[in-house]
C-alpha positions as CSV (number, residue, x, y, z in Angstrom):
1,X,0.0,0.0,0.0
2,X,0.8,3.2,-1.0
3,X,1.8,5.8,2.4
4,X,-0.1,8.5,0.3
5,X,-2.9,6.9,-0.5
6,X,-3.0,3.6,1.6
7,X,-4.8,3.0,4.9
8,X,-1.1,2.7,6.6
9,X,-1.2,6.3,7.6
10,X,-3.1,5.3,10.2
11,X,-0.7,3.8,12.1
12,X,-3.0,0.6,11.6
13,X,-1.7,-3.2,12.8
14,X,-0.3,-5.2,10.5
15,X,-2.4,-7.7,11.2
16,X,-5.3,-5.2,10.5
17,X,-3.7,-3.6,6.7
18,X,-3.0,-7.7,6.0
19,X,-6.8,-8.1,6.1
20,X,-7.5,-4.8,4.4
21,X,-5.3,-5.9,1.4
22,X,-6.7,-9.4,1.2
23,X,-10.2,-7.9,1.2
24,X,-9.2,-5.6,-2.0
25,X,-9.0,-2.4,0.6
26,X,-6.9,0.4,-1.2
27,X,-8.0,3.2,-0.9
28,X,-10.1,5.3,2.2
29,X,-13.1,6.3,1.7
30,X,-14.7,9.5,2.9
31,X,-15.9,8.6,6.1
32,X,-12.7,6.3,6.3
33,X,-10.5,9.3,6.5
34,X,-12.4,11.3,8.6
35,X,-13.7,8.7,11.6
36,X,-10.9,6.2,11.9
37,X,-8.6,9.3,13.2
38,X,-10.9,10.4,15.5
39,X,-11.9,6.8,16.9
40,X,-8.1,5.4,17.0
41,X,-7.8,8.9,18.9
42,X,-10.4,7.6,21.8
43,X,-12.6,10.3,21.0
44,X,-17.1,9.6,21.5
45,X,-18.1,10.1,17.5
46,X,-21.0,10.7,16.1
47,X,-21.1,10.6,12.5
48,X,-23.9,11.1,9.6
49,X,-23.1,8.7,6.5
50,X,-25.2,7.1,4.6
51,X,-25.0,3.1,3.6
52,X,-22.7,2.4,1.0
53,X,-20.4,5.1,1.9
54,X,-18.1,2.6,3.9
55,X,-18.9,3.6,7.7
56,X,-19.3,-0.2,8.4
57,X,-15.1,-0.4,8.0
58,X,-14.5,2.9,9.5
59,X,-15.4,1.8,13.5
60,X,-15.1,-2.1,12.4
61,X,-11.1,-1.0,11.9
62,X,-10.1,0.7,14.5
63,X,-12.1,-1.3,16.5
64,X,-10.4,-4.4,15.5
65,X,-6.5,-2.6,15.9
66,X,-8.0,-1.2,19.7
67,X,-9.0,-4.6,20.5
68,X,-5.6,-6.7,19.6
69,X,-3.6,-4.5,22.1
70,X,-5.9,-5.9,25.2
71,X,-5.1,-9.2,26.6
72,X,-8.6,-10.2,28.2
73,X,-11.1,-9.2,25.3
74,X,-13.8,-11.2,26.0
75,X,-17.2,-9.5,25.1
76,X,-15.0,-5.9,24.8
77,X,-17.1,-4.7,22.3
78,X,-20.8,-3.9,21.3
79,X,-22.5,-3.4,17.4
80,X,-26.0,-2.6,18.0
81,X,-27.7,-2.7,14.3
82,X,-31.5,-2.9,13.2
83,X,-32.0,-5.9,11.7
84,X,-30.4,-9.3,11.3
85,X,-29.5,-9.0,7.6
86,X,-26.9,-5.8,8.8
87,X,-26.0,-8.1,11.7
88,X,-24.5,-10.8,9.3
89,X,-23.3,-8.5,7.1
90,X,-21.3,-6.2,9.7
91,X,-19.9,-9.9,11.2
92,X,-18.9,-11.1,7.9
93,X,-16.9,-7.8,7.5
94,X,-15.3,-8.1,10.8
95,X,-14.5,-12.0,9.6
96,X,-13.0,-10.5,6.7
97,X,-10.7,-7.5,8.3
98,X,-9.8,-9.9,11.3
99,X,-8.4,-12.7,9.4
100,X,-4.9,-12.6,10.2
101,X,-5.5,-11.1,13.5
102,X,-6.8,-13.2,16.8
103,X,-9.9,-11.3,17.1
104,X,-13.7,-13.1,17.1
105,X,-17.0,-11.7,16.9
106,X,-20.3,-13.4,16.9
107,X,-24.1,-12.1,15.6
108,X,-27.1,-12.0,17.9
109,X,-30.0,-12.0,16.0
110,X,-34.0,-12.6,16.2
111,X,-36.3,-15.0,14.1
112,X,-35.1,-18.9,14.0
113,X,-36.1,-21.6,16.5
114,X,-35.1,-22.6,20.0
115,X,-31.7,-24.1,18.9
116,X,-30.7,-21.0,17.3
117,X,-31.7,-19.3,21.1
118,X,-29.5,-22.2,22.3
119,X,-26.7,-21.3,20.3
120,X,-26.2,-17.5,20.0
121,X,-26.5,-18.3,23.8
122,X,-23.8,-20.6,24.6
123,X,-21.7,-18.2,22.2
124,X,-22.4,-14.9,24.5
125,X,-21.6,-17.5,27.7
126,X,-18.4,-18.8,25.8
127,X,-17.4,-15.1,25.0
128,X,-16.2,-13.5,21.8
129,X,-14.4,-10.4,21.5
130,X,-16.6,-8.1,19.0
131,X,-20.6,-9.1,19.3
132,X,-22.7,-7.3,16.6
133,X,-26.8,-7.6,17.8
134,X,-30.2,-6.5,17.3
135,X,-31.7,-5.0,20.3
136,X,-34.8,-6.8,20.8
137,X,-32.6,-10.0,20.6
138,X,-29.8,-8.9,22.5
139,X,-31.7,-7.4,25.7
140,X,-33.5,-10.6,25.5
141,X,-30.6,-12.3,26.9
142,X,-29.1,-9.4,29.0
143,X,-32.4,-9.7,30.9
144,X,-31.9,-13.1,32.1
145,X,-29.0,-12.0,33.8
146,X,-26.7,-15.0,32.9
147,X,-24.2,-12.8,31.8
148,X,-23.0,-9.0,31.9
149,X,-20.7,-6.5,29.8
150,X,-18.7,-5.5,32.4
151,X,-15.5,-5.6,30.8
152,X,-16.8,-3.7,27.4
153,X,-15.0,-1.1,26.2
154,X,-16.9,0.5,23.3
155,X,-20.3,0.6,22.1
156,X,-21.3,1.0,18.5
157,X,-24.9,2.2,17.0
158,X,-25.2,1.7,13.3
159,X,-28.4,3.0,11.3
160,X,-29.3,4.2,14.6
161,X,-32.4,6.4,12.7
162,X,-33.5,2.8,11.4
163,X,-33.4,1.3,14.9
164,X,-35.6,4.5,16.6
165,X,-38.2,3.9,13.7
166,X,-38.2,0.3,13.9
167,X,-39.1,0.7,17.8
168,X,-35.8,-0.1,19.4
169,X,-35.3,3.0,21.7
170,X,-36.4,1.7,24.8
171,X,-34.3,-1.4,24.0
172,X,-31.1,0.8,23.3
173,X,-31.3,2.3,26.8
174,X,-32.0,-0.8,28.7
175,X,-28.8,-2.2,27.3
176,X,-26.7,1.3,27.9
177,X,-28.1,1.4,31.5
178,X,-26.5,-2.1,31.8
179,X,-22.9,-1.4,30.1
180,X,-19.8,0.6,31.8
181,X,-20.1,4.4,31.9
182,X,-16.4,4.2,30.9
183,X,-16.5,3.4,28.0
184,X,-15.8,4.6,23.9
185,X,-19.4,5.1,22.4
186,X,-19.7,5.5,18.1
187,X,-23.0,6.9,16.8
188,X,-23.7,6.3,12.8
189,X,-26.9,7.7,11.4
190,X,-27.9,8.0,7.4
191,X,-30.2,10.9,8.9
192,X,-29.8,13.4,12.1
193,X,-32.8,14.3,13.1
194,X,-33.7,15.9,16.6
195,X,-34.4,12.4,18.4
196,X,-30.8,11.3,17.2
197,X,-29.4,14.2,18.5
198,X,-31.3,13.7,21.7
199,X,-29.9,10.0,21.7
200,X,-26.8,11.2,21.0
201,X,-26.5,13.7,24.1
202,X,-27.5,11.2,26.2
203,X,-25.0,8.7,26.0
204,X,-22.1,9.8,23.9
205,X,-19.3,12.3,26.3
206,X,-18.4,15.2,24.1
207,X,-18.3,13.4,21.1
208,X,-16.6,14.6,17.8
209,X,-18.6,14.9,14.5
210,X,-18.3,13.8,10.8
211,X,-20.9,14.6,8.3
212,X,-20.5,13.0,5.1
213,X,-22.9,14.1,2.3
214,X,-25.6,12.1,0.6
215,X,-24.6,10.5,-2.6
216,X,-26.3,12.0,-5.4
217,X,-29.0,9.1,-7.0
218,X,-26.7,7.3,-10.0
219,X,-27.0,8.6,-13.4
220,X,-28.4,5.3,-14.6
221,X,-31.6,5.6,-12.4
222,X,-34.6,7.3,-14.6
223,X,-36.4,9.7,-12.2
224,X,-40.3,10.4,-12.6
225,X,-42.2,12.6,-10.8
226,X,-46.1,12.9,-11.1
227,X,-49.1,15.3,-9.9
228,X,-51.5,12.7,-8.6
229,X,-54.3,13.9,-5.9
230,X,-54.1,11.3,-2.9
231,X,-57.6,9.5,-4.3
232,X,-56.2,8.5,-7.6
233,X,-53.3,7.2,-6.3
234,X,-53.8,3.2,-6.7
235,X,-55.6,4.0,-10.1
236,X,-52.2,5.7,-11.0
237,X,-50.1,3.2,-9.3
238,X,-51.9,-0.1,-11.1
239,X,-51.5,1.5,-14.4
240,X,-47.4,2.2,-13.5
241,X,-46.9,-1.4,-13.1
242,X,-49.0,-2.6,-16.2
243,X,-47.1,0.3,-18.3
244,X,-43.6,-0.2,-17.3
245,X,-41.7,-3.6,-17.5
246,X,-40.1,-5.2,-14.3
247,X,-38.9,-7.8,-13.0
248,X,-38.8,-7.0,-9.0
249,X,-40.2,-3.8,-8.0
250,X,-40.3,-2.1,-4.7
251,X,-43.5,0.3,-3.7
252,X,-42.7,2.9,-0.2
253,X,-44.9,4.2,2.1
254,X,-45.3,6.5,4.7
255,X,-46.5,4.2,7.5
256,X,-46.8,0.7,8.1
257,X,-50.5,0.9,8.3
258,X,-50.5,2.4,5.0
259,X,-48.3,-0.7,4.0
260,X,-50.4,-2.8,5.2
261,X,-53.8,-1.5,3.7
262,X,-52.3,-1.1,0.5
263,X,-50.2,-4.6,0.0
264,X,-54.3,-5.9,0.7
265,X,-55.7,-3.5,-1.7
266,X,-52.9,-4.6,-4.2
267,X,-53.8,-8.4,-3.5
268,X,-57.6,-7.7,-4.6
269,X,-56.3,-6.0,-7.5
270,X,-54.6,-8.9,-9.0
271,X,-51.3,-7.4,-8.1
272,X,-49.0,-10.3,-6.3
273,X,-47.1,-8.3,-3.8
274,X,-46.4,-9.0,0.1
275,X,-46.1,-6.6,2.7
276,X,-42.4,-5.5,4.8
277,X,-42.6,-4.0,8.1
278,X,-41.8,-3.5,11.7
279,X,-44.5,-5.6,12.8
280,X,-43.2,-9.0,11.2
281,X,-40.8,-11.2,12.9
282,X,-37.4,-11.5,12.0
283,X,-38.6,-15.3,10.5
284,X,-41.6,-13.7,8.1
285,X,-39.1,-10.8,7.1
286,X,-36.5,-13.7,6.0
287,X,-38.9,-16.0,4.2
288,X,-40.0,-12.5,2.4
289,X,-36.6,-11.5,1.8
290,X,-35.3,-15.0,0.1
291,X,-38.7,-14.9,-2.1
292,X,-38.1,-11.3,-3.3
293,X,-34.5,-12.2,-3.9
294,X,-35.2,-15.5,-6.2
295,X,-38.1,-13.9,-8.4
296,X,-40.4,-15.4,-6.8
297,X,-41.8,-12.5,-5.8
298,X,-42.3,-9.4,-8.3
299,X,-43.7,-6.9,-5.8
300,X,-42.4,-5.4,-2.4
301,X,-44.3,-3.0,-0.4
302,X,-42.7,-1.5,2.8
303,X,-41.4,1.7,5.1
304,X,-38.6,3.4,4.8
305,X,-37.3,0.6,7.3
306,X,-36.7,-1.5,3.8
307,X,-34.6,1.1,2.3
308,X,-31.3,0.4,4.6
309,X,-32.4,-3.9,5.5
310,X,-32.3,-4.5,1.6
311,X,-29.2,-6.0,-0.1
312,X,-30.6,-6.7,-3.3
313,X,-29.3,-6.1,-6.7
314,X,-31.1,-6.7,-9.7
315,X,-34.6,-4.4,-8.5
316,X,-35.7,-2.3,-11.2
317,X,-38.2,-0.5,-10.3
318,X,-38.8,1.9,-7.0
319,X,-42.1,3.6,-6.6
320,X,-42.7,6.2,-3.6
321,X,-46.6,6.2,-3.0
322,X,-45.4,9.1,-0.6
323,X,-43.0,11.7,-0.9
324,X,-40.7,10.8,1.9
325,X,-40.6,13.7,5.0
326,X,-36.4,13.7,4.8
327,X,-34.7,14.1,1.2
328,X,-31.9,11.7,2.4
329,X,-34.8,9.0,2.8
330,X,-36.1,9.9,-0.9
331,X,-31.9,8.7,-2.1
332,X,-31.9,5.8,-0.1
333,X,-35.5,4.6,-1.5
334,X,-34.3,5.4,-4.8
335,X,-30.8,4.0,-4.7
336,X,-32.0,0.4,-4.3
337,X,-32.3,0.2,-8.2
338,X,-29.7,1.2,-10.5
339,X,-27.4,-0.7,-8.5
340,X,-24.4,-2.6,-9.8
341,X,-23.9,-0.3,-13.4
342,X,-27.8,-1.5,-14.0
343,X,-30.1,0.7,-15.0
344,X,-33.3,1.6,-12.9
345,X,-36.3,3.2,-13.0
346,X,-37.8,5.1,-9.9
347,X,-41.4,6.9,-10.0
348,X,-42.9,9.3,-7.4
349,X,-46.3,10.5,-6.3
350,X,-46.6,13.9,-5.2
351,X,-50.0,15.7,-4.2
352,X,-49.9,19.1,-3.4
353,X,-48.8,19.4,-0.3
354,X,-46.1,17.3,-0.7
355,X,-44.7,20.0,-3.3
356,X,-42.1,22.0,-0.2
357,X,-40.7,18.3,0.2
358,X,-39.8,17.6,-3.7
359,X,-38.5,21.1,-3.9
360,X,-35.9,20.3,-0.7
361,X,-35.6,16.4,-2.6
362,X,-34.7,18.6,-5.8
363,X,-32.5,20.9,-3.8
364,X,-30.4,17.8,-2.3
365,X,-30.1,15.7,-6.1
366,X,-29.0,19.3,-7.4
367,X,-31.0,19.5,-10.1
368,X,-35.0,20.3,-11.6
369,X,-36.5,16.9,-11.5
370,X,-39.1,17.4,-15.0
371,X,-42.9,16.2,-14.7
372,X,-43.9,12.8,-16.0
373,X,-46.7,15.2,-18.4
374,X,-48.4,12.4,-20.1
375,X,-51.3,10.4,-17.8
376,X,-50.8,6.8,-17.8
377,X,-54.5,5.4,-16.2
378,X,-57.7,7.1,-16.8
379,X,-57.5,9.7,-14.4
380,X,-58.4,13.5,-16.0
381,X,-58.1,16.9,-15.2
382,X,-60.8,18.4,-12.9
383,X,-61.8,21.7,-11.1
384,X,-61.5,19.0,-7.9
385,X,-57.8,17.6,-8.7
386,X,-56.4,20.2,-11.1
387,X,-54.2,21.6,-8.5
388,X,-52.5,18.1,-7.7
389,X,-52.5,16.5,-11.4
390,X,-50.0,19.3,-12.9
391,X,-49.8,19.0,-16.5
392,X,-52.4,16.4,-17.7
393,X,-51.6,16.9,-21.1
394,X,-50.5,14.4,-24.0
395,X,-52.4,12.6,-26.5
396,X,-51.6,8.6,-25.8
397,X,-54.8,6.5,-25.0
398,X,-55.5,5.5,-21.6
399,X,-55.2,2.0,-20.7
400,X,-57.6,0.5,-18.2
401,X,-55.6,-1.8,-15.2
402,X,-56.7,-5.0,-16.4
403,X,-53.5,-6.8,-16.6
404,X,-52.0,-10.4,-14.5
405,X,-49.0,-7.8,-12.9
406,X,-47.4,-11.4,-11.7
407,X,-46.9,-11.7,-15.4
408,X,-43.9,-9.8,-15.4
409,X,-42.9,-8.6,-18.7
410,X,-39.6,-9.3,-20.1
């Protein structure tokens, strides 16, 4: 590795830049350069960074070079993450960065049966150095009291916005009430909103900031935008997925009630879809997750909570039914297709009061976001929806939503 470019200006183990290299590490990335400093440093950090900027390796790292200096490292180290999919993937990071060094981590995760209980168990009671958990799972054991953390050291929160929507606050602070106040604490977040900073102030000790900005969406992702009045909505949605081919498709919503009503009201259409949120246990949201991966499933409706838990490749289609609140959330929908030099396709439905948010969604992208102007369902300009279709003009018939969508066109 290079000392000008390399991640051996760091100061970084051996053991640790031997992993990096095997692993195709070259070069920092953003975040890289600006957190492992400060966390090699000691310092509480609480950093904004979006997934897919590489904030995984840059507290996995110095983490990992921390933890081969200490002789007793058993259960030194805590990755609290959202779901079980970011679980596995954080551990098999830490598997990869750690090969040539003595360090172990384990995952704690929900869904499974009792032998999977059994196991992750035994591992906690058995010890590992690094343990990467979902709450709910995680305070599940601590609450037994068969074991403690009170030699841990440091204290890691990925996607902690994903874990306050998902429910997981109360969870979070049971577990912090539990560990060492002396300890180093890392807060990631794609988004900072008030509650985050609220979290933040109440468990991280003068911690130092890093604030990486959103990637713009990928050139190869077509972005539509369309004036649709909240009523017309499914009319407008059913004619987007019999007008446009796809192969796996992705709808968002603002709430999971709204998910819910509308994966039924998509079932009665003929639309074959399933439903992704909160609510499900980690089991359904697995058995969802390998059917939407395989094909066997065309159509995906869920919360924003699907937008980071979703490692999928090949989806070509992203729909917002809502205008997201925060224009980071709008990127991270949107970036789930167009993935991997693919392109994508990603349509939105904005009514008119949802017109201040796509201006600040414009003002984050960096450019004027143009009006899908043709309709593409039988909906028509009114005196009643005028003000939320926009430009209803174009001359191409109308076709009605009687289509098989499970058909998928290739």
């Amino acid at each position: 590795m290079s000392e000008e470019s390399g991640f051996d200006r760091f100061g970084l183990h051996p053991d640790v830049l031997d992993g990096l290299a095997a692993m195709g590490f070259k070069k920092p990335s953003p975040v890289q350069e600006q957190a492992i400093p400060l966390v090699l440093e000691g310092k509480d950090l609480i950093a904004c960074a979006q997934t897919g900027t590489g904030k995984t390796a840059a507290f996995v790292l110095p983490l990992i070079d921390h933890l081969i200096s200490h002789e007793k490292r058993h259960l030194s180290a805590l990755i609290l993450t959202p779901t079980r999919e970011l679980a596995l993937q954080i551990d098999q990071q830490i598997e990869g960065l750690s090969y040539y060094s003595p360090i172990s981590s384990i995952p704690i995760y929900g869904g499974g049966d009792g032998a999977l209980w059994d196991q992750q168990h035994k591992a906690l009671r058995q010890g590992a150095d690094l343990v990467v958990a979902t709450p709910g799972r995680l305070w599940s054991f601590m609450a037994t009291g068969n074991f403690n953390f009170d030699s841990l050291r440091y204290l890691v929160l990925d996607e902690a916005d994903r874990m306050l929507d998902m429910g997981f606050l109360e969870d979070i602070m049971r577990i912090v009430a539990r560990l060492p106040k002396d300890r180093q604490t890392l807060m990631f977040s794609a988004t900072m909103p008030d509650r985050i900073r609220q979290l933040a102030g109440s468990i991280l000790r003068d911690p130092a900031q890093v604030s990486i900005a959103v990637s713009r969406p990928a050139d190869k992702i077509e972005q539509m935008a369309f004036k649709v009045m909240d009523p017309h909505k499914l009319q407008v949605l059913t004619a987007l997925l019999a007008e446009f081919p796809f192969r796996s498709a992705l709808i968002f919503c603002s709430s999971k009630d709204k998910v819910k009503q509308l994966h039924q009201t998509l079932r009665k259409a003929g639309v074959m879809n399933e439903a992704f949120h909160s609510d499900l246990d980690q089991s359904a949201r697995e058995t969802l997750m390998r059917a939407f991966k395989a094909g066997r499933l065309p159509v995906l409706v869920g919360t924003d909570v699907l937008s980071r838990g979703i490692d999928v490749d090949n989806i070509d289609l992203v729909i917002n039914y809502d205008v997201p609140p925060d224009p980071e959330d709008y990127v991270h929908r949107i970036g789930r297709t167009g993935r991997a030099e693919r392109n994508g396709r990603s349509m939105t439905m904005v009514n008119p009061m949802d017109l201040r948010r796509w201006k600040r969604i414009e003002e984050l992208v960096g450019r004027s976001l143009p009006w899908t102007e043709r309709p593409l369902c039988g909906w028509t300009e009114s005196p009643a929806n005028s003000a939320g279709s926009g430009e209803n003009r174009g001359g191409r018939p109308h076709r009605k939503p009687g289509y098989r969508p499970n058909r998928t066109k290739k």
